[in-house]
N, C-alpha and C positions, 0 to 999 in steps of 0.2 A: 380644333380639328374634329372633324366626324369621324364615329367609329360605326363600322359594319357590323350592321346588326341591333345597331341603338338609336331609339330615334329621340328625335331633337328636343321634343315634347311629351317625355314619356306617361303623364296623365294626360294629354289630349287635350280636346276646347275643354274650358269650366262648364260644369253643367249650369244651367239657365240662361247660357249667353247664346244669344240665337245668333244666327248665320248671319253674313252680310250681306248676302245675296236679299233672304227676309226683308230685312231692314229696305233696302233698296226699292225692291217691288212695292211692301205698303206707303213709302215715299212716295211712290207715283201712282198710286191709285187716286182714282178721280182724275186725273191731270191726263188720262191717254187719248184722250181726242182733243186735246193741245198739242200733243209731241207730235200724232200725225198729222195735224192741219202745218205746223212749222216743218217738218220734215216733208214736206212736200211743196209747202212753199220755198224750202233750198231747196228742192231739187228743179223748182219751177225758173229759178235764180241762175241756173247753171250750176249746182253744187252736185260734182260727178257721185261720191259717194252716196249722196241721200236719194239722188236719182237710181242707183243701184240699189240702195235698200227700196225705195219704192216700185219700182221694175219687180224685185223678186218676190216681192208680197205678189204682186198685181199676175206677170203670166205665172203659170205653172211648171216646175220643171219635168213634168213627165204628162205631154198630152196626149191624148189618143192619134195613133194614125191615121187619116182618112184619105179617100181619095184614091188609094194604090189597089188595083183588080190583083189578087194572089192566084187567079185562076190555073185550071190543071187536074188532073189524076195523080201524077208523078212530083213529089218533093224536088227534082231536078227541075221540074217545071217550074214550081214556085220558085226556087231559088234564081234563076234564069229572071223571071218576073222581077225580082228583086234586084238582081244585078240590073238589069233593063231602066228600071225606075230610074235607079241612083244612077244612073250614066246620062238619063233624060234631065237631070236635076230633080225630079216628084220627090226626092227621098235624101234627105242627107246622110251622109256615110253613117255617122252614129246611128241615126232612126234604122240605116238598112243592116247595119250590128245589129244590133239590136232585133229586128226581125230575122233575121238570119240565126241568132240563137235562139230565139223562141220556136224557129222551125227547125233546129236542129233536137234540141229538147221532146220537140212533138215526136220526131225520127225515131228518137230514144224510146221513148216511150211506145210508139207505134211497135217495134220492133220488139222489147219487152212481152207486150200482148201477142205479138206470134208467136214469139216462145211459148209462152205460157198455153197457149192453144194446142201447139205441135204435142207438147210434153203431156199435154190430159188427153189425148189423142193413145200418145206413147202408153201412159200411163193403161188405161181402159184397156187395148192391148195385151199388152203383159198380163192384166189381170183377168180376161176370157182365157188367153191360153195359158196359165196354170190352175186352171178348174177343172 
């Protein structure tokens, strides 16, 4: 049985003995453009998983948006814009998550800087009249 607080192995790996991971990797050096010519020929085969591994190399999972007008003065505007896409299909829900917190973000920030403006405004203020 385990006790809390002692571990199983209490010197650890022996020193000099490399990791298996190591071991693993310089196994297959030289040999990686064999694995992907084979892994891609099962995926060519119908073999779902190595089709998956090759899909996820191949697209990206973070592309840039294109094609959506964010037009406007007003963040309500944009968001409108956004809602509008993704109802027309241009945007899938994620993509318009996804923009919709990057324009909420900007909001934050936008809003931050008027502070920050108001209060050096304030600030200047206060310090004319107690001179």
């Amino acid at each position: 049985m385990f006790e809390k607080g002692k571990s199983g192995n209490p010197n650890g790996r022996p020193k000099g003995r490399p990791d298996r991971r190591l071991i693993y990797r310089e196994a297959l050096e030289g040999r990686a453009s064999e694995l992907v010519e084979k892994a891609i020929s099962l995926a060519l085969e119908g073999d779902t998983t190595a089709l998956k591994i090759c899909l996820d190399r191949i697209l990206p999972k973070d592309a840039p948006i294109m094609g959506v007008e964010l037009g406007g003065d007003r963040l309500t505007q944009r968001a409108e814009a956004i809602y509008n896409a993704t109802s027309a299909g241009e945007l899938t829900p994620s993509e318009a998550g996804d923009l919709m917190a990057l324009l909420t973000g900007f909001s934050r920030v936008k809003e931050l800087d008027e502070i920050e403006k108001r209060l050096e405004v304030l600030e200047k203020r206060n310090e004319n009249e107690t001179k």
